[in-house]
N, C-alpha and C positions, 0 to 999 in steps of 0.2 A: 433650605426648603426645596424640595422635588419641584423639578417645572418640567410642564407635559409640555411635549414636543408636537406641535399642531399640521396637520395639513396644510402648504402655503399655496397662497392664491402666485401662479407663477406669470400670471396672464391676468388684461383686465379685463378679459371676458371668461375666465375661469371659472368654473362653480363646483367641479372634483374632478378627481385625476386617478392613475390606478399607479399603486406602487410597485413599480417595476421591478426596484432592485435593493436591498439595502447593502452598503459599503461598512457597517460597521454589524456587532456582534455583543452582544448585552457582557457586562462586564468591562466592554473599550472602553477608555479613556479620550475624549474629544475637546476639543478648542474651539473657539468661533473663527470661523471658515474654513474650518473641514469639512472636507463632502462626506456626508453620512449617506445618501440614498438617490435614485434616479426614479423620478418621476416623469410618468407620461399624460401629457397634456391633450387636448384636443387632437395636436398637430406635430409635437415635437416631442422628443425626451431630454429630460431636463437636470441636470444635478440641483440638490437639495443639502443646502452649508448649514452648519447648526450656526447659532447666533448666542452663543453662551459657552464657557467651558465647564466640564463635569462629567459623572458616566453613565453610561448609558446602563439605566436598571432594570429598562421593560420594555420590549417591542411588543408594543400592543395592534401591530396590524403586518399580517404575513406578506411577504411578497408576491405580488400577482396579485392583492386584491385591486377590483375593479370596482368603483363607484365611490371612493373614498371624498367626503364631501368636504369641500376646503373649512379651515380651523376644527378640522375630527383632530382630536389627539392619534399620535400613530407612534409615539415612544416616551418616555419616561428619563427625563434626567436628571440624575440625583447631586448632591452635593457631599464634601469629604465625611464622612462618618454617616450618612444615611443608607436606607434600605429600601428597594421597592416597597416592601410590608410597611412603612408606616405612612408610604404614601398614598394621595386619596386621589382616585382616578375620577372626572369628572362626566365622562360620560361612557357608554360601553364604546367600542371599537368595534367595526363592522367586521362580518363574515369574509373571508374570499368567497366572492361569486363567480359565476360563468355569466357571459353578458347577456342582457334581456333586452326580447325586442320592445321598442318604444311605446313607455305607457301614454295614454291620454294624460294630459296637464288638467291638474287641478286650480284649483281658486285661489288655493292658499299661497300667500305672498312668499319669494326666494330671498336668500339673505345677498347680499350684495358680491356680487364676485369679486367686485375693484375692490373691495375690502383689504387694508395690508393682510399678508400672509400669516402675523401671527397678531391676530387684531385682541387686542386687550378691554377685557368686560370691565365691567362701572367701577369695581374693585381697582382700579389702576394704581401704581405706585406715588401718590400724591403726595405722601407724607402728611395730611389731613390728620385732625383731632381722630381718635377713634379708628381710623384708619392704621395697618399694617404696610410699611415700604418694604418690597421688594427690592433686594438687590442682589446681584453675584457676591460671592465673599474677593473677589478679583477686581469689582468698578471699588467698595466697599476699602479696600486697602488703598487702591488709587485714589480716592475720593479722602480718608482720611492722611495721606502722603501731601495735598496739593490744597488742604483747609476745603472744601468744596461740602457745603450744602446738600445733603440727597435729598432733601423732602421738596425742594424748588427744581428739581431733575427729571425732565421726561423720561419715562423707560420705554425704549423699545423693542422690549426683549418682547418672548413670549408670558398671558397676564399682563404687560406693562411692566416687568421686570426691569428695573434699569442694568444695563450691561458695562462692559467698559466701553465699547466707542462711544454710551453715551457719558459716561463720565470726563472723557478725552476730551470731548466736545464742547464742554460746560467750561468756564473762566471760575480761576479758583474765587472765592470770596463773593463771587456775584451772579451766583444762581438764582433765578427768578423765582420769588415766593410760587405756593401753589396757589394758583387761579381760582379765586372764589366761584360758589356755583353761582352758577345763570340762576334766577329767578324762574319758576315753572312759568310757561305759556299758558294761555289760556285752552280749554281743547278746544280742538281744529271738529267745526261741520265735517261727519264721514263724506267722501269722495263715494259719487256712485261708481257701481260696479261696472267693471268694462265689461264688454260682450265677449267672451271666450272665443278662439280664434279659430274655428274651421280648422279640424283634423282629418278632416278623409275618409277614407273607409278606415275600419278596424282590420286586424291581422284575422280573428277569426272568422266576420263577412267577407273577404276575397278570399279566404280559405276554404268555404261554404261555395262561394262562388267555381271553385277550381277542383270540386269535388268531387275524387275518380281520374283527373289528371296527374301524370307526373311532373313532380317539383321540386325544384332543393331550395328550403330557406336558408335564407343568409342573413343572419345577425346583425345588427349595426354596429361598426367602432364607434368612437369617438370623434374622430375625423368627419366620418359620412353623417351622424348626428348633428354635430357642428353646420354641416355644409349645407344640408336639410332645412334646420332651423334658419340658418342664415340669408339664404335664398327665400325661403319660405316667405319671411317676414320683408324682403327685398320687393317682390311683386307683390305682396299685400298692401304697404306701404307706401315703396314710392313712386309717384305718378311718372312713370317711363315715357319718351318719346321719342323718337328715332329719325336721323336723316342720313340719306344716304348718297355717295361719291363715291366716284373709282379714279383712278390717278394712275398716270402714265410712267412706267419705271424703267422706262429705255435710257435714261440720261444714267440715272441710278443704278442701275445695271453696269452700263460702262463706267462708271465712276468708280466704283466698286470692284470692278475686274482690275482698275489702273491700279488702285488702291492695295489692293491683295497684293499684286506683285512687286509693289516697294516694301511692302510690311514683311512678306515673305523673311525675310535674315530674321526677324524680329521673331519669326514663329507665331506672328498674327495672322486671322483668317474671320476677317467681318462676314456677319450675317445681314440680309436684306431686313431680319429684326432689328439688326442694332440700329439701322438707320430710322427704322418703324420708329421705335424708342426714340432716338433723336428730334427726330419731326415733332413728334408730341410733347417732348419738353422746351423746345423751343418754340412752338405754337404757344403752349401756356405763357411764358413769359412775351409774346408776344397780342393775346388775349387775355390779358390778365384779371377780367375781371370773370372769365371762366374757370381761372385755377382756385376753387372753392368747394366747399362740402355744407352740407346740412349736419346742425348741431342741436336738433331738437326746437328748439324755439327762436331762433338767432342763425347764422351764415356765419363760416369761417373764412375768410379769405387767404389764402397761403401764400409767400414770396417767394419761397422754391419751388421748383417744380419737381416734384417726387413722385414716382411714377410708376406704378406693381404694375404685374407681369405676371399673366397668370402661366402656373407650370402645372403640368400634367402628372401624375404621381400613380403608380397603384393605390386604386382604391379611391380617388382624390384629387384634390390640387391644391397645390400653394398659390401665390400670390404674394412673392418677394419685393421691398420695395427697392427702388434705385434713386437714391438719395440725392438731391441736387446735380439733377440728370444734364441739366441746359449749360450746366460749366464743365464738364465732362466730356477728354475727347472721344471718339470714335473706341479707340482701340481699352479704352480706362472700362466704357462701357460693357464694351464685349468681353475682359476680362471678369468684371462683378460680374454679369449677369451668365458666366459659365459656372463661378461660384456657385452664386447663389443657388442656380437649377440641382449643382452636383451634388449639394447637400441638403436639397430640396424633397430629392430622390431617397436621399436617406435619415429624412426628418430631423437633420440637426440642425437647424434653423430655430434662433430663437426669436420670443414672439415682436420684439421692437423690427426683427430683421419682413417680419413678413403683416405687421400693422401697419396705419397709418395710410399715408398720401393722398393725394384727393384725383388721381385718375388713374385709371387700369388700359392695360392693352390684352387683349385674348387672340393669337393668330393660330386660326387652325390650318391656316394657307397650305402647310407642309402636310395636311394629309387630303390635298383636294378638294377642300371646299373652298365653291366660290366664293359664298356668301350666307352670312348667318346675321341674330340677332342676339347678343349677350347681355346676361343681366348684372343691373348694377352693384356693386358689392358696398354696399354701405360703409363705412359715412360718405364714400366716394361721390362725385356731382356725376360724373360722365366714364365709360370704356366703351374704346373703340374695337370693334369685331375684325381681323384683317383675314379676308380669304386670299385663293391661290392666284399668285398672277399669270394672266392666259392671255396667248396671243390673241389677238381682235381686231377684223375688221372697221376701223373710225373712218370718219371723214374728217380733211383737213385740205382748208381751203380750194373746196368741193370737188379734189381726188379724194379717191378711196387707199386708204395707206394700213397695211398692218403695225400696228403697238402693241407693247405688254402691258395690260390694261390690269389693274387691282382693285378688287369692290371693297369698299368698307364702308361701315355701317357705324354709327355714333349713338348707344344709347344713354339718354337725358336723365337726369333727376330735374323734371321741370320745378321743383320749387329751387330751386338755386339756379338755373339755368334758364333763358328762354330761350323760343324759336331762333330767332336772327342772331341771339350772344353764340348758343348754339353753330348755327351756319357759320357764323365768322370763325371759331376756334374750327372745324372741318376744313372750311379754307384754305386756314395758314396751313394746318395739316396736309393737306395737300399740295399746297405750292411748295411744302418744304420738300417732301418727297419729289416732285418733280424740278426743283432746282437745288439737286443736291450741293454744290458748290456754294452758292449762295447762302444756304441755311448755314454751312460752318465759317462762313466769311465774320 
């Protein structure tokens, strides 16, 4: 039987992607885990593996379409003696577009983006009375080779096809019956309708507005949609609160110069960020009941300290995480996090590499700003803003003495966070920076 080859959800915040490129050519012959196509995501370009072997009988979506909505069919693969023509195409396959500026959001409910990739409708392969099983002629041989059950076989193919890894995965003789249905619920009282969320002006009122002015518009990608949306819902949402410190980086400074010059052979060269990074993952693990995120209804409390970093992009930013930052020496970190920025820059970052953590750092230090306030990138509790460090007149034990003085700025998700848990995670923060020695002890 033809199985349509679906749009995959490659990210769980995906909801469609544009297809960038296809790697195969109707008539190829394909395997499960060949890369048939490169899909671009929000943020990244992504290879896309078929999950079945068979050929490819219909591309039914050109390259370069943009708005392709995850689970759209976007090719056709047939099995040994079939023909595109007698297969039945489920739904039409969208147009290549050119990209459109952002419409107002309707009412109407979105399908789930976390949704697996090739998510299988009611029809699944259950082997049920009445019911049709789906299978590869490939799990189907493996499965008759090894006595194995398909009708007790989850498939995870596309439809719920069973595939071979899932045939591999199943114990011969002891496939689990299929799952009798649940019982219907009873229906649920409709949920009132939420308040649609403040849009802004419209493109054609500020274009009304600018009427007789010169202008160039600029379309949104994907990326800047994303980034839009995300922020958006960021300050709508979480109740932000901010404290602020600045931290003396003369210790840090020479610590750092000593530092460079034993690494030198090494071909190492730390950044005042990597110590930035450092302080903050070893502050969490030293605050640890502020290395946490808000989960909707409930707190997560994390034991790593994982730690994004936001990176500057045309058009954009990442925000790559650095995984188990506070075990990490000096020089481990500044190797990841040149990584990560290099191919940050050229969006090969995949989405687990730039998800996740529960605190952000943003330093705009290196183009001169003092001091700013940055917003939280959810599910994050806290990122800290780090400006430029600038010599400064203090007082210290009532002479006047110049220091390299660093403002930064700590913004809150107070529902996971309070005032004082707050100030203490800032604290360590800054005692780490100014006793650099000590924080790597």
């Amino acid at each position: 039987m033809a199985v349509e080859i679906l749009m995959p959800a490659l990210s769980p915040t995906m909801e469609e992607g544009t297809l960038a490129r296809w790697l195969v050519k109707e008539g190829d012959t394909v395997k499960s885990g060949d890369v048939i196509a490169e899909i671009e995501t929000d943020k990244a370009t992504m290879e896309f593996e078929a999950v079945d072997e068979g050929t490819i009988g219909k591309i039914m979506v050109a390259e370069g379409t943009q708005g392709v909505a995850v689970n759209t069919p976007v090719a056709l693969l047939l099995e040994e003696g079939e023909s595109a023509d007698d297969a039945k195409v489920s739904s039409p396959a969208p147009e290549a577009k050119a990209p459109e500026a952002e419409k107002p959001k309707t009412d109407e409910p979105k399908a789930d983006a976390a949704a697996p990739a090739q998510a299988a409708p009611a029809q699944a392969a259950s082997g049920g009375r009445g019911k049709r099983l789906f299978a590869s002629p490939l799990a189907r041989r493996i499965a008759a080779e090894r006595g194995i059950d398909l009708s007790g076989v989850t498939g995870s193919g596309p439809n719920g096809r069973i595939v071979k890894a899932d045939v591999e995965a199943a114990k011969p003789g002891a496939a689990k019956p299929a799952a009798a249905q649940a019982a219907p619920e009873a229906p649920k009282a409709a949920a009132p309708a939420a308040a649609a969320a403040p849009q802004g002006m419209s493109a054609d009122t500020v274009r009304k507005m600018l009427e007789g002015r010169e202008i160039e518009e600029v379309q949104l990608d994907g990326m800047r949609r994303t980034i839009a949306a995300r922020l958006s819902e960021a300050k709508q949402t979480i109740p932000h609160f901010y404290l602020r410190r600045s931290a003396k980086l003369d210790a840090l400074v020479e610590f750092r110069a000593t530092l460079n010059k034993q690494l030198q052979p090494r071909g190492v060269k730390l950044s005042i960020n990597d110590f930035i990074i450092k302080a903050c993952a070893v502050a969490l693990q030293q605050v640890p009941d502020a290395n946490a995120v808000w989960a909707g209804d409930r707190i997560f409390k994390l034991t790593p300290s994982d730690v994004a970093v936001a990176v500057a992009i045309e058009g954009g930013l990442f925000t790559p995480v650095l995984k188990d930052a506070h075990v990490k020496t000096l020089s481990a970190l500044s190797a990841e996090m040149k990584d990560l920025a290099s191919r940050a820059k050229t969006k090969k970052l995949a989405p687990h590499e730039y998800q996740g953590g529960s605190f952000a750092i943003s330093n705009l230090g290196m183009f001169g700003i003092e001091n700013f306030d940055a917003v939280i990138n959810p599910p994050h509790g806290a990122i800290l803003a780090v400006g430029a460090g600038i010599e400064t007149p203090v007082v210290e034990h009532g002479e006047i003495v110049i220091r390299n003085m660093m403002s930064m700025t700590l913004s809150v998700d107070h529902r996971v966070i309070d005032g004082a848990l707050g100030a203490k995670l800032l604290d360590a923060i800054v005692s780490n920076l100014e006793h650099p020695v000590a924080m790597l002890a």
